[in-house]
C-alpha positions as a Markdown table, in Angstrom:
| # | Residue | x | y | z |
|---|---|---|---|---|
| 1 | Unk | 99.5 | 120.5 | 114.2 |
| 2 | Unk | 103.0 | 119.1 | 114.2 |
| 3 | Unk | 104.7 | 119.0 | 111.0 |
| 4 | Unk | 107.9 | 119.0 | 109.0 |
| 5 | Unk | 108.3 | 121.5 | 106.3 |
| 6 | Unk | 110.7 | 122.0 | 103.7 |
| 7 | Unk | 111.8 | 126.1 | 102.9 |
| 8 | Unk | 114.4 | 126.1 | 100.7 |
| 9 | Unk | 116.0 | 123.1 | 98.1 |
| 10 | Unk | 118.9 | 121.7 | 100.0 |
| 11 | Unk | 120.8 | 118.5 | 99.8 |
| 12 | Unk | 122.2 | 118.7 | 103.2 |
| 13 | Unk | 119.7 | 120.6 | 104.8 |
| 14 | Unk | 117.1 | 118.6 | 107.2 |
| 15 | Unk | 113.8 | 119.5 | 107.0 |
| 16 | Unk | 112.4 | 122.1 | 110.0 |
| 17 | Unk | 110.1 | 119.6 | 112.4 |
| 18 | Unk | 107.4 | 122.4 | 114.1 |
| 19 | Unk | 103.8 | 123.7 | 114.8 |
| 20 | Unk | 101.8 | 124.8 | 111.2 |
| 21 | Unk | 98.1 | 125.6 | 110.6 |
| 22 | Unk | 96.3 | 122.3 | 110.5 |
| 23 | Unk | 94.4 | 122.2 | 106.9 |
| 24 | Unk | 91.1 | 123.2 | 106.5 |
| 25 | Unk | 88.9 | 120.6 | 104.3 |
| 26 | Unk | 87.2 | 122.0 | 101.3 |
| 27 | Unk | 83.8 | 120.5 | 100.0 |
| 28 | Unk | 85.2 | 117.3 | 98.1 |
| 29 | Unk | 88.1 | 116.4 | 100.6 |
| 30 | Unk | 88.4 | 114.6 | 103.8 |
| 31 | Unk | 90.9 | 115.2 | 106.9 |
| 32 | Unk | 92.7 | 112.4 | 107.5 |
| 33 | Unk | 94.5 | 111.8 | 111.1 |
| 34 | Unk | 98.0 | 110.6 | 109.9 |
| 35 | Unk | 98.8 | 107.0 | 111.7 |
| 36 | Unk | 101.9 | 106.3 | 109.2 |
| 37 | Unk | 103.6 | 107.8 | 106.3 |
| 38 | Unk | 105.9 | 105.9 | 103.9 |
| 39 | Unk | 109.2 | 107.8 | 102.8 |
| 40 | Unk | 110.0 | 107.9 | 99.2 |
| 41 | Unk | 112.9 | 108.6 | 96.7 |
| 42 | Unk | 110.8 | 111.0 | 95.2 |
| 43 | Unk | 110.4 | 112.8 | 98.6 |
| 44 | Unk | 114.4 | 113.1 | 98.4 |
| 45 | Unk | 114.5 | 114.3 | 95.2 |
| 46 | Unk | 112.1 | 117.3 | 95.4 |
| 47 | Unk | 113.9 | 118.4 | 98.9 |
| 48 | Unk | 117.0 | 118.7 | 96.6 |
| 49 | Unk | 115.6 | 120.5 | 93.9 |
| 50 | Unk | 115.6 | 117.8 | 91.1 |
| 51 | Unk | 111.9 | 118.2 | 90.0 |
| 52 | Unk | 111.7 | 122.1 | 90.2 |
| 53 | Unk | 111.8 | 122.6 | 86.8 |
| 54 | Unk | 108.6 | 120.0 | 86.7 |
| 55 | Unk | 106.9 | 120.7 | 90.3 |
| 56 | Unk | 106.6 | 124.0 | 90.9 |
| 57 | Unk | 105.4 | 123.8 | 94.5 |
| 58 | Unk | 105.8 | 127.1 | 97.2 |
| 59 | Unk | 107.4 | 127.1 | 100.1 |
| 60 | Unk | 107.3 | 126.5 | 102.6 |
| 61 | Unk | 106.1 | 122.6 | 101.7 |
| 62 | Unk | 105.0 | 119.7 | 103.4 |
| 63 | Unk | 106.6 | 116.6 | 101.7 |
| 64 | Unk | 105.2 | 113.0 | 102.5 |
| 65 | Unk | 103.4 | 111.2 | 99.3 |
| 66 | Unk | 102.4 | 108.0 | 100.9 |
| 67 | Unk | 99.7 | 108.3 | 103.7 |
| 68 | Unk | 97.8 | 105.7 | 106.0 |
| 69 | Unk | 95.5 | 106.9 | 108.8 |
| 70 | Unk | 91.4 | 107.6 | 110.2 |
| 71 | Unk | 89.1 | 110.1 | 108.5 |
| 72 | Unk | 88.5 | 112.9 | 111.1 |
| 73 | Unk | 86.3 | 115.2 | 109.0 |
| 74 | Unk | 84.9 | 115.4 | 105.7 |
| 75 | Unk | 83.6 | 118.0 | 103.2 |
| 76 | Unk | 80.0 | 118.3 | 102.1 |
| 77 | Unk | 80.3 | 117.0 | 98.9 |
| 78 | Unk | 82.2 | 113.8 | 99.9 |
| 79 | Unk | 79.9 | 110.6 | 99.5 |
| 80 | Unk | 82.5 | 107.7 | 99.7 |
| 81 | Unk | 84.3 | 107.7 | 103.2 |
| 82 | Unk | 82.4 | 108.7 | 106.7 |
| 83 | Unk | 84.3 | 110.2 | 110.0 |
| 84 | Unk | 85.9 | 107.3 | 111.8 |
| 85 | Unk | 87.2 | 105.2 | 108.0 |
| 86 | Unk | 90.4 | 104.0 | 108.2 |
| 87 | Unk | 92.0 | 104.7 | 104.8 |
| 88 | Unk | 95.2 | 105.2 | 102.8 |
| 89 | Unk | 96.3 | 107.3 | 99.8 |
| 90 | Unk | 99.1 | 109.1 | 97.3 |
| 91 | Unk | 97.3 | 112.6 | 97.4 |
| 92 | Unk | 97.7 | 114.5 | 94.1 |
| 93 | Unk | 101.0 | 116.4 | 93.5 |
| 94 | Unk | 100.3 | 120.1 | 94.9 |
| 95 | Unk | 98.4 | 118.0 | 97.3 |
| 96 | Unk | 100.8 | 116.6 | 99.1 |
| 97 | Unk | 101.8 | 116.5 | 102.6 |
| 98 | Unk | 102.3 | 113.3 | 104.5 |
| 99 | Unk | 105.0 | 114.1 | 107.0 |
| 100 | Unk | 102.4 | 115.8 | 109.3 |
| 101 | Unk | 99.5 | 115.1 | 111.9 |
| 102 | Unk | 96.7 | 115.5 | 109.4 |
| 103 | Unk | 96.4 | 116.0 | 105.9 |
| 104 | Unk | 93.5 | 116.9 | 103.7 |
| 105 | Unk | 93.1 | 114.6 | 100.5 |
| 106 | Unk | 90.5 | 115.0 | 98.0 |
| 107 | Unk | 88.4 | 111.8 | 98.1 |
| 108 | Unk | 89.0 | 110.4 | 94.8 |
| 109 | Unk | 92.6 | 110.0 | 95.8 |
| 110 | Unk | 91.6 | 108.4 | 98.6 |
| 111 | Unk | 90.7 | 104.1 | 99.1 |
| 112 | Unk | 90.0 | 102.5 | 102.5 |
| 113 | Unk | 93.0 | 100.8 | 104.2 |
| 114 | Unk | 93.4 | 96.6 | 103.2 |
| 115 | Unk | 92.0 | 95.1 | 106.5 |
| 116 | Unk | 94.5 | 92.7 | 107.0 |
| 117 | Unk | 97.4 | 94.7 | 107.3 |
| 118 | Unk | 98.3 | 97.6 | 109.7 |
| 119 | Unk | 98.7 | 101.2 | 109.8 |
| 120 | Unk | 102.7 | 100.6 | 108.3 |
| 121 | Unk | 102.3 | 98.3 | 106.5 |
| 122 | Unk | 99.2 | 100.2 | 104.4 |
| 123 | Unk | 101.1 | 103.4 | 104.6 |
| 124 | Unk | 104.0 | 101.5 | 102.3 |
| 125 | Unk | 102.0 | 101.1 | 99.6 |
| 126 | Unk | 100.1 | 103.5 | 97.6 |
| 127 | Unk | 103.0 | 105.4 | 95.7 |
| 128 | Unk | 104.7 | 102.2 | 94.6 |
| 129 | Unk | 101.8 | 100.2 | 94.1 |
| 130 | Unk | 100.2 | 102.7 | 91.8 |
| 131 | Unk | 103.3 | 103.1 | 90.2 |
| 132 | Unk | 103.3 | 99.1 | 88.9 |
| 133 | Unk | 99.5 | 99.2 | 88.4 |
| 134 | Unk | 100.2 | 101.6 | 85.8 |
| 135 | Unk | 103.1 | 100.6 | 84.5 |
| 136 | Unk | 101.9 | 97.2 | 83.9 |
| 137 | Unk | 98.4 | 98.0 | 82.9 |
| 138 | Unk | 98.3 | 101.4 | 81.1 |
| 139 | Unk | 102.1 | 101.8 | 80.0 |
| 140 | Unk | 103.0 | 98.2 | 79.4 |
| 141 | Unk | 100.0 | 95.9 | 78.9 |
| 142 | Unk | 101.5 | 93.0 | 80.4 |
| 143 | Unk | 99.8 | 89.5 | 79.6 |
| 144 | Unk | 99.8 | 86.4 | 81.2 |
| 145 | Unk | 102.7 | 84.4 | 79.5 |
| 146 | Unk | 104.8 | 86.7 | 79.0 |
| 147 | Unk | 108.2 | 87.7 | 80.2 |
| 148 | Unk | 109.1 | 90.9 | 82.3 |
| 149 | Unk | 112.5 | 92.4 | 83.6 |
| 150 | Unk | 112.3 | 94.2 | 86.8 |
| 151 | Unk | 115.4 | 95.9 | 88.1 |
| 152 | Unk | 116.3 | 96.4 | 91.8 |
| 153 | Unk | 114.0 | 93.3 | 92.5 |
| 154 | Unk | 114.1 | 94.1 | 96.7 |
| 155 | Unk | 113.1 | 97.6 | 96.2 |
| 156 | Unk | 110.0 | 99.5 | 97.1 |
| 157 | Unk | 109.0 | 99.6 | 93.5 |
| 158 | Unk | 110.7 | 96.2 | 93.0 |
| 159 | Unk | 108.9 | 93.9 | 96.0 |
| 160 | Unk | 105.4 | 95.3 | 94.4 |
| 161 | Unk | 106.2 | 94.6 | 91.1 |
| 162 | Unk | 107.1 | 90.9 | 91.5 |
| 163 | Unk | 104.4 | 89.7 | 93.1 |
| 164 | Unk | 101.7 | 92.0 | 91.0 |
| 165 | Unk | 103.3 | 90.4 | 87.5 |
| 166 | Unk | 103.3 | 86.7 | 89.1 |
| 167 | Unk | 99.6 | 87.2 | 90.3 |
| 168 | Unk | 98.9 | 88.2 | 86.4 |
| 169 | Unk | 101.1 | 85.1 | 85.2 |
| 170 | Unk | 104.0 | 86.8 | 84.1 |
| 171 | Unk | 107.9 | 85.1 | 83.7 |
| 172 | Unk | 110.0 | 87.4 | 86.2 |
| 173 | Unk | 113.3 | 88.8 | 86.2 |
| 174 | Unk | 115.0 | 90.8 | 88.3 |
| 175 | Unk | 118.2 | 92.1 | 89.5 |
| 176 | Unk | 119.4 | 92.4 | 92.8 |
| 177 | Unk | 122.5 | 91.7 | 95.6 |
| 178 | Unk | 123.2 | 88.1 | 95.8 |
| 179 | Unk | 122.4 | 88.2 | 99.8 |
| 180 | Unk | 118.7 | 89.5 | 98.4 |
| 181 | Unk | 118.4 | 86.3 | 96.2 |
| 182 | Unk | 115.9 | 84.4 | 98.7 |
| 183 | Unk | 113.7 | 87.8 | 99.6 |
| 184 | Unk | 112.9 | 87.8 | 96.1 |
| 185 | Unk | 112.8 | 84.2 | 95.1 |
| 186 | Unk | 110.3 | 83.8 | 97.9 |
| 187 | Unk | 108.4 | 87.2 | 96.4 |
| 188 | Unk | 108.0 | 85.4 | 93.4 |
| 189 | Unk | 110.9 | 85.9 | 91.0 |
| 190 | Unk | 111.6 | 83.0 | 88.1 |
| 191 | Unk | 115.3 | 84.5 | 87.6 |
| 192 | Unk | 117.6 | 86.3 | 89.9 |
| 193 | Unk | 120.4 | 88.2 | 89.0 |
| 194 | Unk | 123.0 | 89.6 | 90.9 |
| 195 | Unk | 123.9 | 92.8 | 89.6 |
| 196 | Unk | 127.4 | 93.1 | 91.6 |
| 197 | Unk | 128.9 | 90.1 | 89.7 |
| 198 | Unk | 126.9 | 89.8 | 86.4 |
| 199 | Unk | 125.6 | 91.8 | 83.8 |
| 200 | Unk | 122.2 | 90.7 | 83.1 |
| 201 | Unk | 122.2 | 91.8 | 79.4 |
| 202 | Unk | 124.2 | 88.3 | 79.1 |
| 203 | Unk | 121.8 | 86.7 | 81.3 |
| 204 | Unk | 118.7 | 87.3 | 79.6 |
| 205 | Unk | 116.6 | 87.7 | 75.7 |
| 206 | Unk | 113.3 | 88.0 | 74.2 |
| 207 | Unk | 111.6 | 89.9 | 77.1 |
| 208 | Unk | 108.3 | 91.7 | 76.4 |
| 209 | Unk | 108.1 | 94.2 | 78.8 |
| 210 | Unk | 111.2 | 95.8 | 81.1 |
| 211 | Unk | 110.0 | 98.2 | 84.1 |
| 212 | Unk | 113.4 | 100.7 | 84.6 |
| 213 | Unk | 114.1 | 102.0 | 87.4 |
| 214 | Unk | 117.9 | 102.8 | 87.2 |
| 215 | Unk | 120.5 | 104.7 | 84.8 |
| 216 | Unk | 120.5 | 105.6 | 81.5 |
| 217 | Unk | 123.5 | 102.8 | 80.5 |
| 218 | Unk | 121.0 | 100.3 | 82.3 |
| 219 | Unk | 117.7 | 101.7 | 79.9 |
| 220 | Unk | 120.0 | 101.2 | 76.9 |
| 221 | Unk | 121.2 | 97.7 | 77.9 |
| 222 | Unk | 117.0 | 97.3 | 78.9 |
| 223 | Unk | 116.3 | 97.9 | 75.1 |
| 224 | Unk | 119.0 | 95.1 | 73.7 |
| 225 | Unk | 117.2 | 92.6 | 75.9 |
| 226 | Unk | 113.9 | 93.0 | 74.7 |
| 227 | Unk | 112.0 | 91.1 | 71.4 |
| 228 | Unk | 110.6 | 93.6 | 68.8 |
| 229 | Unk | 107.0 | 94.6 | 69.7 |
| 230 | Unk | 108.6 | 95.0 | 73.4 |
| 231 | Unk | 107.8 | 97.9 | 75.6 |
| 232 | Unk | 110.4 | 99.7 | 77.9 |
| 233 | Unk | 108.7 | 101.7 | 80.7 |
| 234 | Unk | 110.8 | 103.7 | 82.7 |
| 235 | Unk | 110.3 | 105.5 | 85.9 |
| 236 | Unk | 114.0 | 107.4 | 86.1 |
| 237 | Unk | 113.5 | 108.9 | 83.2 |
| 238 | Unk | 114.2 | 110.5 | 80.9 |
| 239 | Unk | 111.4 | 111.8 | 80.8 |
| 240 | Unk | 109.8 | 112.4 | 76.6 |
| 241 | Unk | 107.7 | 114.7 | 74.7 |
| 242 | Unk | 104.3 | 112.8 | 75.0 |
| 243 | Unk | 105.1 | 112.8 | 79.1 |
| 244 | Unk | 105.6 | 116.6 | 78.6 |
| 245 | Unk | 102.2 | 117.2 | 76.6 |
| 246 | Unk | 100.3 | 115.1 | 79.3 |
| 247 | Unk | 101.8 | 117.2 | 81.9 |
| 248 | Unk | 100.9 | 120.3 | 80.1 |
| 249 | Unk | 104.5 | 121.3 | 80.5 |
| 250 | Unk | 106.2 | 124.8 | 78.6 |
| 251 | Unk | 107.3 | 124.6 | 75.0 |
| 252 | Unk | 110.8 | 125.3 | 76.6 |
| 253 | Unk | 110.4 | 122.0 | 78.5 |
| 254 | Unk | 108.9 | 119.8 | 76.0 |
| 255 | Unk | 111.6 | 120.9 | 73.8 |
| 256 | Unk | 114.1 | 119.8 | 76.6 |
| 257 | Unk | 112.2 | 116.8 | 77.4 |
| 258 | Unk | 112.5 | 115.9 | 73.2 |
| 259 | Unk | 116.2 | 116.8 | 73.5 |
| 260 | Unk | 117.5 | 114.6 | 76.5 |
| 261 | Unk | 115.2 | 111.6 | 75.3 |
| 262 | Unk | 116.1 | 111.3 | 71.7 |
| 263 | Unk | 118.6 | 109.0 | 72.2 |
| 264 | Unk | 116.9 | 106.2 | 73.9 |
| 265 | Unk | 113.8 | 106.7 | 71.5 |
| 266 | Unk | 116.2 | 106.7 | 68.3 |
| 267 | Unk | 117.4 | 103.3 | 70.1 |
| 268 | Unk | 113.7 | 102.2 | 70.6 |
| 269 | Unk | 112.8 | 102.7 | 67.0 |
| 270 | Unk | 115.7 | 101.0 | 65.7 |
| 271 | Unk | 115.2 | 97.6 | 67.9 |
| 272 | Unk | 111.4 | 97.6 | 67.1 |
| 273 | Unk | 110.4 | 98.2 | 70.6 |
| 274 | Unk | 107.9 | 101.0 | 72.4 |
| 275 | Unk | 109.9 | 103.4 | 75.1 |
| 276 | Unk | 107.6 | 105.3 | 77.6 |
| 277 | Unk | 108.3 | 107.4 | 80.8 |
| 278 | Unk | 105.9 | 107.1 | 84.0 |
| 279 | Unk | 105.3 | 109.7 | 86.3 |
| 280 | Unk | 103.0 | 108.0 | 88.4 |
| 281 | Unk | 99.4 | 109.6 | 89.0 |
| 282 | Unk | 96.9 | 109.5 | 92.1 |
| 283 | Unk | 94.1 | 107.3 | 91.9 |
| 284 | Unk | 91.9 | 105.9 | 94.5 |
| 285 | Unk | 90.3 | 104.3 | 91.8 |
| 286 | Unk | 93.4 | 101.7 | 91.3 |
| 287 | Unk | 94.3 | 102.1 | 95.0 |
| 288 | Unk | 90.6 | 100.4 | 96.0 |
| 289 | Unk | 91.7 | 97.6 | 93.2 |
| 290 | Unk | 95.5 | 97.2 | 95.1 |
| 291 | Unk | 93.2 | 96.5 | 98.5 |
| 292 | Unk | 91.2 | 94.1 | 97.0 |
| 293 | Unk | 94.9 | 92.3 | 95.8 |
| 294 | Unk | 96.0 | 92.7 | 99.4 |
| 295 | Unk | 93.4 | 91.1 | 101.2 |
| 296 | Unk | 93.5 | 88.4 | 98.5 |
| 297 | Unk | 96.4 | 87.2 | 99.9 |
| 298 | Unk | 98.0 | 88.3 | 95.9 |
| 299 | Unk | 99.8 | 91.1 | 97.3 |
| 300 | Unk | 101.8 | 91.7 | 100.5 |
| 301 | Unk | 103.4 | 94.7 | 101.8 |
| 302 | Unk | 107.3 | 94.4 | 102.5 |
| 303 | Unk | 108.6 | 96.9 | 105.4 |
| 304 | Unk | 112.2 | 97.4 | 105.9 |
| 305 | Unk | 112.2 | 99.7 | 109.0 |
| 306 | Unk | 110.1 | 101.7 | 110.5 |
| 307 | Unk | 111.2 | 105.2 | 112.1 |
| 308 | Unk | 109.3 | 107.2 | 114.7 |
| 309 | Unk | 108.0 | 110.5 | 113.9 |
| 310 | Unk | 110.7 | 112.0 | 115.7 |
| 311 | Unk | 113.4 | 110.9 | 113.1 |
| 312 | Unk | 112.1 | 111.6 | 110.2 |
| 313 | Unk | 115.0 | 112.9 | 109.2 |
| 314 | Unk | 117.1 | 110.1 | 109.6 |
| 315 | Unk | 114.4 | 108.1 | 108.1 |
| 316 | Unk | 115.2 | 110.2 | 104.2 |
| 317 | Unk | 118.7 | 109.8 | 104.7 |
| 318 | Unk | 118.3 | 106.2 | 105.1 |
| 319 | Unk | 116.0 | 106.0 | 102.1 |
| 320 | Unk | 118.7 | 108.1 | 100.5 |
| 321 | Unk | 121.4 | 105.2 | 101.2 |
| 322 | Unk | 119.7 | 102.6 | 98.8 |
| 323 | Unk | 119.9 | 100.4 | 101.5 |
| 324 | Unk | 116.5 | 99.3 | 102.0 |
| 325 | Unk | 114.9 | 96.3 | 101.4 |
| 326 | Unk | 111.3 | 97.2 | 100.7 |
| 327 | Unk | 109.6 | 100.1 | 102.4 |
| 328 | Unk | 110.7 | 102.6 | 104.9 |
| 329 | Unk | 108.0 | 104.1 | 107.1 |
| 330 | Unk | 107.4 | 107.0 | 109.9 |
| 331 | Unk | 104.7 | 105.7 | 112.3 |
| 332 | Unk | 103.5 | 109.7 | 112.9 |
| 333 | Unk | 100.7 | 108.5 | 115.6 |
């Protein structure tokens, strides 16, 4: 099959585009015929190297962590999906492998496709959309009623975030360039703030949850807005100790992991509020109850370009730009 395949970290280096061995299933996984893929910054990130302490993954490596397509073939102990399901998924880290012609994704990672949305559109959503489901549900038990901060409102994270905390009757705000102010007005956001002309630590108080997606400065300033009881969840880090022991990380990183995120936990303690780092996880579990929300009409996938397989490459660099508005996709089939 035709894939792209990283060998070595590199920040300038695009990835090699050529023929590999097409997986072979084992007993609890299906093959999946890849339709789409969605790009990710986290796809950037490990091509450069900034998860190797974390990810220890062998070369040469498939990235790709987003996934729509058709079950071709699946293993004998697979009871949920048949050949010919249309499907989507964020396979497990180690598991990855999305910027190919097939991939094979063990079958609890795996949820059939939202009917009422395409091959691109589904292949947008699992990573981001599992990455608010648990930030909202596990990290930051957010109630109706209450008030949330997004950052970087016409992101991939952001676009899903909005509409998941209106559909669970939340007050949003967000942060984004004043020429985005309609895209996410029209998502769903309460409050709109443009982050190029004011500093949104004036604008707003008495928040219960903030989901951080940027620097460190902006975490800190995150903190200040929130009421005690408040929760920061951040997926940019930096990562802390209880991330570390869930991991099963080395001494030598938990200690770093304690080390870089003292700070912002000595600044949690003080203002009364509860900081916690997300590394998102695989689920098809939650990715069956993000369908359901899609073809409910409660959640809606927001594309900003799609690329064909043949510019994949281009496709990370323009992820890489931060100039998207939504999701960026490869259409692979």
């Amino acid at each position: 099959m035709k894939a792209y395949t990283l060998n070595r970290y590199s920040k300038t280096e695009p990835l090699n585009f050529g023929e590999v061995a097409k997986p072979t299933v084992k007993p609890n996984e299906v093959l999946i015929e890849i339709h789409s893929a969605g790009i990710n910054q986290l796809d950037a990130k490990i091509k450069t190297g900034e998860f190797k302490m974390m990810l220890k993954y062998k070369m040469p490596l498939i990235l790709g962590h987003d996934v729509a397509g058709v079950v071709t073939e699946v293993g004998s102990n697979v009871k949920r999906f048949k050949i010919g399901d249309e499907v989507y998924s964020r396979p497990a880290d180690y598991n990855i492998g999305g910027f190919a012609e097939f991939i094979a994704v063990d079958e609890s990672d795996v949820a059939l496709k939202p009917k009422n949305i395409s091959m691109d559109e589904a292949a947008s959503l699992p990573l981001v959309a599992l990455t608010v489901w648990q930030a909202f549900f596990e990290k930051g038990n957010l109630k109706k009623g209450q008030k949330v901060f997004i950052q970087a409102g016409s992101g991939g994270v952001g676009t899903i975030a909005i509409q998941l905390a209106k559909h669970l009757g939340a007050f949003v705000a967000t942060t984004t360039s004043k020429g985005n102010f309609e895209l996410v007005k029209n998502l769903g956001a309460d409050v709109a703030i443009d982050y190029k002309s004011q500093d949104f630590e004036n604008e707003l108080k008495d928040y219960d949850l903030v989901l951080n997606s940027q620097d460190a400065k902006t975490l800190e300033k995150s903190i200040r807005i929130l009421k005690r009881g408040g929760k920061a969840v951040s997926i940019s880090g930096p990562p802390d100790p209880s991330f570390a022991k869930e991991m099963g990380l080395s001494w030598f990183l938990k200690f770093v992991f304690n080390l870089i995120s003292k700070k912002v936990r000595n600044q949690a303690k003080k203002a009364g509020i509860t900081y916690n780092f997300l590394f998102m996880k695989a689920s098809g579990k939650q990715l069956a109850e993000v369908t359901k929300l899609v073809e409910a009409g409660a959640l809606k996938p927001v594309l900003d370009k799609v690329f064909r397989f043949k510019e994949l490459n281009d496709a990370l660099d323009y992820v890489n730009s931060g100039r998207a508005k939504g999701k960026v996709v490869v259409r692979v089939k």
